[in-house]
C-alpha positions as CSV (number, residue, x, y, z in Angstrom):
1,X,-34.9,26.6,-56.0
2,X,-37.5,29.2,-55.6
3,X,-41.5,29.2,-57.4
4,X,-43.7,31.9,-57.0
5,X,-47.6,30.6,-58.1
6,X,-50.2,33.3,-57.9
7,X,-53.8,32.5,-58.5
8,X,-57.1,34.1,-58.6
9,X,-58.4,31.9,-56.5
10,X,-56.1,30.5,-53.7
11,X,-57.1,28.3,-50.6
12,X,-55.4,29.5,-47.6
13,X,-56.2,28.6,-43.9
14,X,-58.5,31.9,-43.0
15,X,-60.3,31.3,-46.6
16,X,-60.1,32.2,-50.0
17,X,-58.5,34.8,-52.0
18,X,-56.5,36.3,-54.7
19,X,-52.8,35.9,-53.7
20,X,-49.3,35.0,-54.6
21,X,-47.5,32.4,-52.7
22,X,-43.8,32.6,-52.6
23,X,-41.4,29.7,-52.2
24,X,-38.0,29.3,-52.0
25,X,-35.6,26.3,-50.3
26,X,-39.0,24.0,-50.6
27,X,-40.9,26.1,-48.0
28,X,-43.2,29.0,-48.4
29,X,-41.4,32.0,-47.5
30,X,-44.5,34.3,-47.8
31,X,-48.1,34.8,-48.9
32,X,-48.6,38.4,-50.6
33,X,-51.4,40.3,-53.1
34,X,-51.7,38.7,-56.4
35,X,-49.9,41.5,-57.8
36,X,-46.7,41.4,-55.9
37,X,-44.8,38.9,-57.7
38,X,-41.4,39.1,-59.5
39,X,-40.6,38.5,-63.3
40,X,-41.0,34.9,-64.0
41,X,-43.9,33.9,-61.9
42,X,-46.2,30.5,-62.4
43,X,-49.7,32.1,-63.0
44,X,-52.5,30.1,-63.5
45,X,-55.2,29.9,-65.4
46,X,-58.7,31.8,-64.6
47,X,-60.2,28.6,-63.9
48,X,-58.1,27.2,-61.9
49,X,-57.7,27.1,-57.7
50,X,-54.5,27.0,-56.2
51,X,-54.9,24.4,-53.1
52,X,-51.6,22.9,-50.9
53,X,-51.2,19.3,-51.5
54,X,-53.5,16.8,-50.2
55,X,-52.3,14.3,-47.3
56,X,-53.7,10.6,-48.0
57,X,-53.6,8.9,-44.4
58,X,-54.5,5.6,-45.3
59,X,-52.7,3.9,-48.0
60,X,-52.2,0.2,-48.7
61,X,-48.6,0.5,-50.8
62,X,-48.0,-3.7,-50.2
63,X,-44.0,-3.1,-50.6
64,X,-42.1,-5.5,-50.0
65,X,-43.7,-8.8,-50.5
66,X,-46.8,-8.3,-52.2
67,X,-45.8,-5.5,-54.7
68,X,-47.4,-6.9,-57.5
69,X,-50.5,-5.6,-55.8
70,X,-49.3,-2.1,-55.5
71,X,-45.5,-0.5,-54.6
72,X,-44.2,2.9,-53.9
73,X,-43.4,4.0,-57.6
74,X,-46.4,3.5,-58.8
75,X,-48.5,4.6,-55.7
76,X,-46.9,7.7,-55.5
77,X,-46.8,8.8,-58.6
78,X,-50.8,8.1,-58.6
79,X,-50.5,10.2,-55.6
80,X,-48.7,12.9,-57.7
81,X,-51.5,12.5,-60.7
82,X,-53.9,13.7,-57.9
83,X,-52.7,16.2,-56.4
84,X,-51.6,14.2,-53.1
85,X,-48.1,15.5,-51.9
86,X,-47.8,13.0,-49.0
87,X,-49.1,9.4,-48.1
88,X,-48.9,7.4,-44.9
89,X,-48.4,4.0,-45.9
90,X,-50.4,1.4,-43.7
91,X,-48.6,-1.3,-41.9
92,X,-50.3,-4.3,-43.4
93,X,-50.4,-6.3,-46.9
94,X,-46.6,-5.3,-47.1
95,X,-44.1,-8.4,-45.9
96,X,-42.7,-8.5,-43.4
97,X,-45.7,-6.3,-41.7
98,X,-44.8,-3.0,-40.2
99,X,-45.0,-4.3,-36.7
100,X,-40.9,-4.0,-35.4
101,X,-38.4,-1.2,-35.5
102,X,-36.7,-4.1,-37.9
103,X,-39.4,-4.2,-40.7
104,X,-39.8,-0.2,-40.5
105,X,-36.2,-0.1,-41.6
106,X,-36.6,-2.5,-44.5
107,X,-39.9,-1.0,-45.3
108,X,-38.0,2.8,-45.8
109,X,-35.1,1.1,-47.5
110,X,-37.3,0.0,-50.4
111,X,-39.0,3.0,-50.5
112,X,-35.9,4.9,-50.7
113,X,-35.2,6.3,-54.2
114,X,-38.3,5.7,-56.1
115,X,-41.1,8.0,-54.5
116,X,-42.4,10.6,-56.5
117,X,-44.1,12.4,-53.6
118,X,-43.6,12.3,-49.6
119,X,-43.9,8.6,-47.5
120,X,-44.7,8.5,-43.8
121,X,-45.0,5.3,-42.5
122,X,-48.0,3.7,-39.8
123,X,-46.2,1.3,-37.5
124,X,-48.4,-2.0,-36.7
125,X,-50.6,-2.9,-32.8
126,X,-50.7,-6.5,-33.1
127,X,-50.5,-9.6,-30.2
128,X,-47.5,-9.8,-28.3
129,X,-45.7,-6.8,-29.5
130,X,-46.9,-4.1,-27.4
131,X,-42.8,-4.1,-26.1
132,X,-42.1,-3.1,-29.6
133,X,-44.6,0.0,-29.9
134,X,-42.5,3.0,-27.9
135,X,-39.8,1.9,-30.5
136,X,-41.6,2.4,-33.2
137,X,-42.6,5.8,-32.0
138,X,-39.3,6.6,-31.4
139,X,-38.0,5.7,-34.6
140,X,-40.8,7.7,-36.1
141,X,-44.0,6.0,-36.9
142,X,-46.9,8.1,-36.9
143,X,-48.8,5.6,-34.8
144,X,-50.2,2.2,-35.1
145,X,-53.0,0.8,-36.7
146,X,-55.2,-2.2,-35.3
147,X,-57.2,-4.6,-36.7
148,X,-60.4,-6.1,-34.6
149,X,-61.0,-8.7,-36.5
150,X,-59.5,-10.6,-39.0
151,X,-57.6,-8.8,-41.2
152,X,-57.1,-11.1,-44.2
153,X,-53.7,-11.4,-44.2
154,X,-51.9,-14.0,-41.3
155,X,-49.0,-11.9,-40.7
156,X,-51.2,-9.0,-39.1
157,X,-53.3,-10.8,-36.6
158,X,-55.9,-8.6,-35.0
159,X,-56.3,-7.4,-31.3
160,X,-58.9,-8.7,-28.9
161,X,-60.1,-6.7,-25.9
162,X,-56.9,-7.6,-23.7
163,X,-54.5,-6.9,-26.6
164,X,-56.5,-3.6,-27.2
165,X,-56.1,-2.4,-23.9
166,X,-53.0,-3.5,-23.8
167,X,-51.9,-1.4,-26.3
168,X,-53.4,1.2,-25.2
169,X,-52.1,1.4,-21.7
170,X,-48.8,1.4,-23.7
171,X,-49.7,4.0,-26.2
172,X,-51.0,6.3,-23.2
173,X,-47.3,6.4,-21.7
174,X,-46.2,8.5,-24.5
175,X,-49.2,10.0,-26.2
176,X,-49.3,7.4,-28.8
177,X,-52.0,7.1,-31.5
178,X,-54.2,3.9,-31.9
179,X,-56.1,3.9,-35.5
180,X,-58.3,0.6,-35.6
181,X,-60.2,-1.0,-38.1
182,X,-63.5,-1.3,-36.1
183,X,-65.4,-4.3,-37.3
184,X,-66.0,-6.8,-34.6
185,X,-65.7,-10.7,-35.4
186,X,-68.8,-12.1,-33.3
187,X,-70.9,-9.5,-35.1
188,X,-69.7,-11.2,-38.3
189,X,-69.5,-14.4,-37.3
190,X,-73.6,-14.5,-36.7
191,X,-74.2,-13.2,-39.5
192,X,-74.5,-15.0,-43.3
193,X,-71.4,-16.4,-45.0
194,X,-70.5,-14.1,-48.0
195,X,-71.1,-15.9,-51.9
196,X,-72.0,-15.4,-55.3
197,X,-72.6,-12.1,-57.3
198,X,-75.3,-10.8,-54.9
199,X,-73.9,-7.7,-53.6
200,X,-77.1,-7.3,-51.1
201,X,-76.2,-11.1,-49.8
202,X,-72.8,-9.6,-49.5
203,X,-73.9,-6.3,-47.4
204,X,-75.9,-8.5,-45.2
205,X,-72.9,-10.4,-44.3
206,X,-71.3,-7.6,-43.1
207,X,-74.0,-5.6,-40.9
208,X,-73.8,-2.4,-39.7
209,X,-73.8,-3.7,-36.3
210,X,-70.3,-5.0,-36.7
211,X,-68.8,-1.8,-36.7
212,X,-71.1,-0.1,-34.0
213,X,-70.3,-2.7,-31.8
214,X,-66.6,-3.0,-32.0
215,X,-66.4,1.2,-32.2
216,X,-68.6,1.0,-28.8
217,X,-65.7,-2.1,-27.7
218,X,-62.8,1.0,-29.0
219,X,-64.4,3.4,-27.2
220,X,-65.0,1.9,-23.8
221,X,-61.4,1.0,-23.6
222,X,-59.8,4.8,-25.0
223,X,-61.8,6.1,-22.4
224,X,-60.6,3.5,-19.5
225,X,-57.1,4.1,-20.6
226,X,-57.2,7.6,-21.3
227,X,-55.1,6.8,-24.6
228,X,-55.7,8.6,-28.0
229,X,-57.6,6.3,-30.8
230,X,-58.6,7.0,-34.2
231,X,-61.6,4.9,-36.5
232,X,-60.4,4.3,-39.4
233,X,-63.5,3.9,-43.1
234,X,-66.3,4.3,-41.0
235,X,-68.9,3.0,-43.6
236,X,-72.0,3.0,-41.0
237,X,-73.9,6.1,-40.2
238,X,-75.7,4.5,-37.4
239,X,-72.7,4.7,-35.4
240,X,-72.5,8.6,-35.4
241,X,-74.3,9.0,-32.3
242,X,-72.0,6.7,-30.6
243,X,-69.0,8.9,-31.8
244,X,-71.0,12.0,-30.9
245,X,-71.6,11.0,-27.4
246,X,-68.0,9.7,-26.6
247,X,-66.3,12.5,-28.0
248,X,-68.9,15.0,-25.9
249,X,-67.6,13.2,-23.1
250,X,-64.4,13.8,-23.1
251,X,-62.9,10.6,-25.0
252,X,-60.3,11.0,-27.3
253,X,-61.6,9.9,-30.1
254,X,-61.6,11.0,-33.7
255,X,-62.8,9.1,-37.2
256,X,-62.2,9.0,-40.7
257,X,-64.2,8.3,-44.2
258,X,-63.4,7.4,-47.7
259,X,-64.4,8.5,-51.3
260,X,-66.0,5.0,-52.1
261,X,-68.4,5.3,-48.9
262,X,-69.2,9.7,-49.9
263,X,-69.6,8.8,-53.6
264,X,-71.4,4.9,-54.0
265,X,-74.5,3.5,-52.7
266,X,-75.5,-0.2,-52.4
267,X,-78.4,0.6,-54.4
268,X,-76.4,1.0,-57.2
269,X,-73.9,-1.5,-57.0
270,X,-74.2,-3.9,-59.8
271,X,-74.2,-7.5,-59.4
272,X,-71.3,-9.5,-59.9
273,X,-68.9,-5.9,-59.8
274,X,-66.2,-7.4,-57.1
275,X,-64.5,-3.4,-57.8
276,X,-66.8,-2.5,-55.3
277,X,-66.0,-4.8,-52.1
278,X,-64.5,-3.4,-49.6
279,X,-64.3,-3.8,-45.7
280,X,-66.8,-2.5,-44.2
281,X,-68.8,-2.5,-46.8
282,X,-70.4,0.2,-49.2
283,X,-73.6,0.9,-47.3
284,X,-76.7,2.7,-48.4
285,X,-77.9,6.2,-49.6
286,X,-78.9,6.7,-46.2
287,X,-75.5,6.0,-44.9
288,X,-73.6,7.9,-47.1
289,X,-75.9,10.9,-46.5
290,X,-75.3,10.4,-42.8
291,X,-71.7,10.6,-43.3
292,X,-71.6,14.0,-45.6
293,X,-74.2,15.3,-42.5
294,X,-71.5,14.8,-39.9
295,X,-68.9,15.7,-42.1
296,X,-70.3,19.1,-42.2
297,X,-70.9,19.4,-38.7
298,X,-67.4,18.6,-37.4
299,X,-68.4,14.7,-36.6
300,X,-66.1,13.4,-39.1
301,X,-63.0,14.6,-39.0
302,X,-61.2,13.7,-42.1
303,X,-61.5,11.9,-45.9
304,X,-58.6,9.4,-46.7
305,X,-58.6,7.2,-49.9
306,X,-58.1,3.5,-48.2
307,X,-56.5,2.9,-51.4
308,X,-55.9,-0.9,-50.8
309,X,-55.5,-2.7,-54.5
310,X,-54.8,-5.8,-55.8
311,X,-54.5,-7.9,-58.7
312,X,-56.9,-8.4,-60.9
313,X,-57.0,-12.3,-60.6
314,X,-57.8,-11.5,-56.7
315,X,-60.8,-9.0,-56.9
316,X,-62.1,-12.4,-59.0
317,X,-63.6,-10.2,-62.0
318,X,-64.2,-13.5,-63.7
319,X,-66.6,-15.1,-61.3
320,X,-68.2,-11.9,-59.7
321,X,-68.5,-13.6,-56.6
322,X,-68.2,-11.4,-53.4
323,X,-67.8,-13.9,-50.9
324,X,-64.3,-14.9,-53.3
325,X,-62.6,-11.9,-53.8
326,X,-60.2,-9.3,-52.2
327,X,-61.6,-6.2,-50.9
328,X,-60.3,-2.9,-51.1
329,X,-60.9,0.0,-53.6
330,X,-58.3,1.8,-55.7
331,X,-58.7,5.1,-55.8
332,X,-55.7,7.2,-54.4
333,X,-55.4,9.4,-57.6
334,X,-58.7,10.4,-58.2
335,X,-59.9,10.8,-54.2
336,X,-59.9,14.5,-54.7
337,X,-62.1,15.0,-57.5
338,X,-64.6,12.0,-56.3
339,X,-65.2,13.9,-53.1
340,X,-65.5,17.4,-54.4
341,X,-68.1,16.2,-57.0
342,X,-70.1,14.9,-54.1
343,X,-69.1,18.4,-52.3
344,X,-70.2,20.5,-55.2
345,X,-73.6,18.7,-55.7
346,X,-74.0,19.5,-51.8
347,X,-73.2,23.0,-51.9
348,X,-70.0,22.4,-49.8
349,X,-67.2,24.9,-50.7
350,X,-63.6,23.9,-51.6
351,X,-62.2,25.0,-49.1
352,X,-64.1,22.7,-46.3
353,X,-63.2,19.8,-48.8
354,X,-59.8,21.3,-48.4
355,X,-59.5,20.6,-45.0
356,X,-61.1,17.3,-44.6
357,X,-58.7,16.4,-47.3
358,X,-55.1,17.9,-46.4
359,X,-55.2,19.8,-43.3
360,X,-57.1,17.1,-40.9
361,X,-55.1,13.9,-42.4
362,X,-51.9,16.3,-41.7
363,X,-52.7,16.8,-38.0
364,X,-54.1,13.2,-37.4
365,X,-50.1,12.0,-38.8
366,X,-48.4,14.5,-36.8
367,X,-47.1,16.4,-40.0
368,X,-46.5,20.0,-39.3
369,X,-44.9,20.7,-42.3
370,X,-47.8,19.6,-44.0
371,X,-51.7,20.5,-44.4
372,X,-51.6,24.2,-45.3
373,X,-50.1,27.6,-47.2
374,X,-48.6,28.5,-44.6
375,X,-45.0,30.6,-44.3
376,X,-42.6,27.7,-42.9
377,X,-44.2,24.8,-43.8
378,X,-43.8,22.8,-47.1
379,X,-44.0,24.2,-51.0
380,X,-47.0,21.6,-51.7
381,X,-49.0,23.0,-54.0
382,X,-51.9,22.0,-56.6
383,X,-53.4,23.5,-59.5
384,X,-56.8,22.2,-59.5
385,X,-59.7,23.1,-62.3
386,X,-62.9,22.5,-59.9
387,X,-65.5,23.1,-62.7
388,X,-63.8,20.6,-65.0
389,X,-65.5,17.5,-66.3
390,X,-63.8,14.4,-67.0
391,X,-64.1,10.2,-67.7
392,X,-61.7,8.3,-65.4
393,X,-60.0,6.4,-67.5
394,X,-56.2,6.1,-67.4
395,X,-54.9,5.7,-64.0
396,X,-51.0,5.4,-62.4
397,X,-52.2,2.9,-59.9
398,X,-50.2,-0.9,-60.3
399,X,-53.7,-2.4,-60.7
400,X,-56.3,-0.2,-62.0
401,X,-58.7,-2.0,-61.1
402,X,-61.9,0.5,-59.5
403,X,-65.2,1.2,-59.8
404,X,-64.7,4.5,-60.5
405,X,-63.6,3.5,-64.2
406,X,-65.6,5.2,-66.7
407,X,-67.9,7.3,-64.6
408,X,-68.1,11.1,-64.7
409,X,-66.4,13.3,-62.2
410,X,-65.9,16.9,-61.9
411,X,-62.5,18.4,-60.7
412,X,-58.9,18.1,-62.9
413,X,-55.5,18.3,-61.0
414,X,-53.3,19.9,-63.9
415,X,-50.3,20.8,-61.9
416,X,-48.7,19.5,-58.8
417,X,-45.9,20.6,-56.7
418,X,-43.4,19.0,-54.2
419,X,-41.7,21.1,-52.4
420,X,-41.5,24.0,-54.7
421,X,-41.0,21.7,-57.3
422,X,-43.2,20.0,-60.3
423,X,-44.1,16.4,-59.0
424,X,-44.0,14.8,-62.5
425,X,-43.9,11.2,-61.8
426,X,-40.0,11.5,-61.1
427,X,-38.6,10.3,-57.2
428,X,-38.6,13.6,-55.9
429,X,-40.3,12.4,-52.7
430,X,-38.6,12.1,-48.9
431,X,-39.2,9.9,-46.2
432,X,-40.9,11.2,-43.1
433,X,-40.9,11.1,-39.2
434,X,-43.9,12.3,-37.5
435,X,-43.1,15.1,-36.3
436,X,-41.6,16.6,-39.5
437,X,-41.8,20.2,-40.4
């Protein structure tokens, strides 16, 4: 199949301009003036910006064994509804957990046949299976994700600071990448037990100190073993100096953030709302300003959904207490349009959102094909309308259960692309390696 798309506006890698990108095989084959396109050409509307697809990072699909929370045809086509062309499905809430060459090949043989955009798969750093890890990588993982504390399910046990330098010393050998959830238990542990509808009883139970010390706990041991690591929903934006300083010094180091922790504050959080809980916690307005201030100056690296859903008997809706119910946010499908109406607001163009969005998530995964417009890699596309307003309402997730329902965001994905062609819902998607062009 070939698709030409020319656009007005179009988001390339050295900015933004008129252009026509040319497709054919599922690749772009070339990137030429807006006026050299042949009979038949997609062109869109004046108020719309051509982007490449977005790559989500961090996604909870729970398939096999909890996919009443969430599975891979109805995550993906959310992804599809949002202009996301490829997820990386985390290793955990899924059973059996992504943690053996084993479970990566059932994992991909449920996944085959019903994913409406592209599926890379995180492989699990858990005790005792630090044998297993160069398998993984070898059979394609993207890397491994950690936990540092509980992680609420018993199947995915977290690390402590033996098992995390165990891994990795092991990860080191071969370049491997080490994402961790970076809340640390003793931290926790000290601090009040979560209950009831207060949501500021609920922050307090998770302090900000929890993640700066188990970051400074990741940090100290990347840099000992000269491995790669990766923090995964930094929520805190006390532990940007930290960062800062460790990745001045030559540690390889890099971190993430979410919609939910750009767009909420705990100011605003209603009481009772369990839609809001999530792990670490949404902090306050100051926190959230700290983390648009580094995103802007190159101390974050990337914005990844953490879509991690579950039913709504679990998020315990009928009680409101946060010390009772699940946490995670839904919010794969409308991450885009979330972050680029915080973006907007701060005078931040497109085309940076662009990058934390699809580019940086591409490189962190080891996705080459992926990221960009670019000649050679992938035919992901999306037509975006960036000064549309809308009312999240109707969502593809399993479990639509967010607290982004009802409120007012500016940004509407019209059109997506998959490799050249429309992603409509239908399993059109592949399953990836890292690695893969």
């Amino acid at each position: 199949m070939s698709l030409v798309v020319r656009a007005r506006r179009v988001v390339l890698p050295d900015g933004e301009r008129a252009a026509a990108v040319h497709t054919a095989g599922g690749v772009v084959t070339a990137v030429t003036g807006f006026d050299d396109v042949p009979a038949g050409a997609v062109t869109l509307a004046d108020d719309e910006v051509l982007l490449p697809g977005l790559v989500d990072s961090h996604v909870h699909v729970n398939e096999p064994g909890r996919t009443e929370w969430e599975g891979f045809a109805t995550a993906t086509r959310a992804a599809a509804a949002g202009g996301v062309t490829t997820i990386v499905d985390m290793p955990l809430n899924s059973v059996p957990a992504t943690t053996t060459v084993e479970a990566l090949r059932v994992k991909r043989e449920v996944a085959a046949g019903q994913i409406a955009v592209d599926v890379a798969f995180w492989g699990g750093a858990v005790p005792g299976n630090a044998g297993e890890l160069r398998a993984m990588h070898e059979a394609g993982v993207v890397g491994f994700k950690c936990f540092l504390l509980d992680s609420g399910v018993p199947e995915f046990p977290p690390l402590d600071d033996a098992g995390l330098r165990a891994a990795l010393a092991e990860l080191a050998t071969f370049d491997g990448l080490l994402i961790a959830h970076a809340e640390d238990e003793a931290v926790i542990a000290a601090a009040p037990e979560p209950a009831g509808a207060s949501y500021a009883a609920f922050l307090t139970s998770r302090p900000p100190a929890a993640e700066e010390t188990a970051i400074g706990r990741l940090v100290a041991a990347t840099r000992d073993t000269g491995a790669r690591s990766h923090v995964v929903h930094l929520a805190d934006g006390d532990a940007l100096p930290l960062l800062r300083a460790a990745r001045a010094s030559g540690v390889r180091v890099t971190v993430e953030t979410c919609p939910h922790y750009l767009t909420f504050a705990a100011e605003d959080v209603p009481d009772g709302d369990t839609a809001y809980k999530c792990c670490p916690p949404i902090r306050e307005s100051s926190h959230r300003e700290a983390l648009w201030g580094a995103l802007t100056a190159g101390d974050v690296d990337l914005v990844v959904s953490d879509h991690s859903p579950c039913t709504p008997e679990l998020k315990r809706l009928d009680v409101g207490d946060f010390g009772l119910a699940w946490g995670g946010i839904a919010g794969l499908q409308v991450a885009l349009p979330a972050v680029w109406t915080g973006a907007r607001a701060r005078g931040v163009p497109l085309s940076q959102v662009v990058c934390w969005m699809s580019a940086a998530p591409a490189r962190l995964a080891g996705l080459p094909g992926k990221g960009a417009i670019v000649v050679g890699r992938d035919a992901d596309l999306v037509a975006f309308a960036p000064d549309e307003p809308f009312t999240v309402g109707r969502l593809e997730h399993r479990n639509p259960v967010t607290p982004y329902a009802g409120r007012e965001l500016t940004g509407v994905v019209r059109r997506t692309w998959l490799r050249g062609r429309e992603a409509d819902g239908s399993p059109l998607g592949r399953l990836l390696d890292r690695g893969d062009r």
